[in-house]
C-alpha positions as CSV (number, residue, x, y, z in Angstrom):
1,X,87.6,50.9,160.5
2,X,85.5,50.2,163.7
3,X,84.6,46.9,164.5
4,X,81.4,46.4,166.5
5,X,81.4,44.4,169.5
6,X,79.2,42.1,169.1
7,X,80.8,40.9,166.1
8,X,84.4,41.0,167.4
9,X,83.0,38.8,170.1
10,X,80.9,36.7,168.0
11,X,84.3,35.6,166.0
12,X,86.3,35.3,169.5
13,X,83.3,32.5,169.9
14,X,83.8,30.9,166.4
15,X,87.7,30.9,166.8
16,X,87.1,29.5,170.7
17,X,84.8,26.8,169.7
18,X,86.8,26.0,166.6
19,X,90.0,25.8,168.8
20,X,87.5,23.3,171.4
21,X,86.5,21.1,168.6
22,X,90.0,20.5,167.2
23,X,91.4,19.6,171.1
24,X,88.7,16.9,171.2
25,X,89.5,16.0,168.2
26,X,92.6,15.4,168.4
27,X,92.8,14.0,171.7
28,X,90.3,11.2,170.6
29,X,91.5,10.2,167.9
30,X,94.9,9.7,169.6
31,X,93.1,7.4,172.6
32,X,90.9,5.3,170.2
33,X,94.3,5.1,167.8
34,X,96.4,3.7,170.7
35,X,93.3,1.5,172.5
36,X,91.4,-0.7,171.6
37,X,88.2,1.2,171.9
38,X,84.6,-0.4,172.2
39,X,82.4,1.8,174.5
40,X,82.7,5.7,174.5
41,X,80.6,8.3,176.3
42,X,81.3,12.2,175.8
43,X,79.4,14.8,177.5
44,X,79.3,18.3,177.2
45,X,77.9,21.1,179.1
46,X,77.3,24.1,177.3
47,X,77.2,28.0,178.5
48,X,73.7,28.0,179.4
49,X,73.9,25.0,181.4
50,X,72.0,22.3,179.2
51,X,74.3,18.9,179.0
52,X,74.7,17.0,175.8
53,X,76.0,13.2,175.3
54,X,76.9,10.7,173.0
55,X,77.7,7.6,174.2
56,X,78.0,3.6,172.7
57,X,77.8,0.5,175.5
58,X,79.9,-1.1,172.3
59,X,78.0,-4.2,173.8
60,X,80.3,-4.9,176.5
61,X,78.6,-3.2,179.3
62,X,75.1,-3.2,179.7
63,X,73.1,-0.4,179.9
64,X,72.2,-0.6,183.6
65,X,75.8,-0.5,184.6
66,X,77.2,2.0,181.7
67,X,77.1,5.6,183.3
68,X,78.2,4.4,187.0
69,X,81.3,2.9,185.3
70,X,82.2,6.0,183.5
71,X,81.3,7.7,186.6
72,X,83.2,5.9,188.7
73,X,86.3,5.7,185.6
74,X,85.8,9.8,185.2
75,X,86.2,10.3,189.2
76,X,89.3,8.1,189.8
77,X,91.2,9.9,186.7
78,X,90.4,12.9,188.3
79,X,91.8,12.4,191.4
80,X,94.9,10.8,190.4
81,X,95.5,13.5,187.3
82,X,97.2,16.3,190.7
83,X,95.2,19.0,188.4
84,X,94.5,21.9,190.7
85,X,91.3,23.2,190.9
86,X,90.2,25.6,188.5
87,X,86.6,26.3,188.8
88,X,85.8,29.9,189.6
89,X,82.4,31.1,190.1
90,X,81.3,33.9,187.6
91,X,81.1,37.4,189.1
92,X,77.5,39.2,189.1
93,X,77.7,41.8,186.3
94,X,77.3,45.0,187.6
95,X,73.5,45.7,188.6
96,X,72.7,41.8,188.4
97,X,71.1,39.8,191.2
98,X,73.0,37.2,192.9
């Protein structure tokens, strides 16, 4: 039996996003189980570029200063993590413009 691509695809999505939404999952359930939690912000950016957030001040920042904290908390984690690089910019499909 033949399998069309665009449905062998489509489930290598499902099983990709699946996989995505257990990691984050997991992984905060595992940092507000072992903190003590009060504000939160999670943003995503998706495929086509669009960003997503949800995010709760918990009432012990204000709002003015909420997104430079996290800024400022997201940047410094970065740089101490030693993660290498990994961004790679996509290749122009064959008769694409760049």
């Amino acid at each position: 039996m033949v399998t069309k691509l665009s449905v062998h695809r489509n489930k290598v999505e499902s099983r990709r996003k699946r996989e995505l939404a257990k990691e984050l999952q997991s992984r905060t359930e595992a940092m507000v189980r072992e903190n003590d939690i009060r504000a939160y912000a999670v943003v995503g950016i998706a495929s086509n570029g669009k960003a997503y957030a949800i995010w709760d001040t918990g009432a012990i920042l204000p709002m003015w200063a909420f997104a430079d904290t996290f800024a400022t908390i997201l940047r410094r984690d970065i740089e101490d993590s030693g993660v290498e690089e990994d961004w790679q910019p996509n290749l122009t499909l064959k008769g694409g413009n760049q």
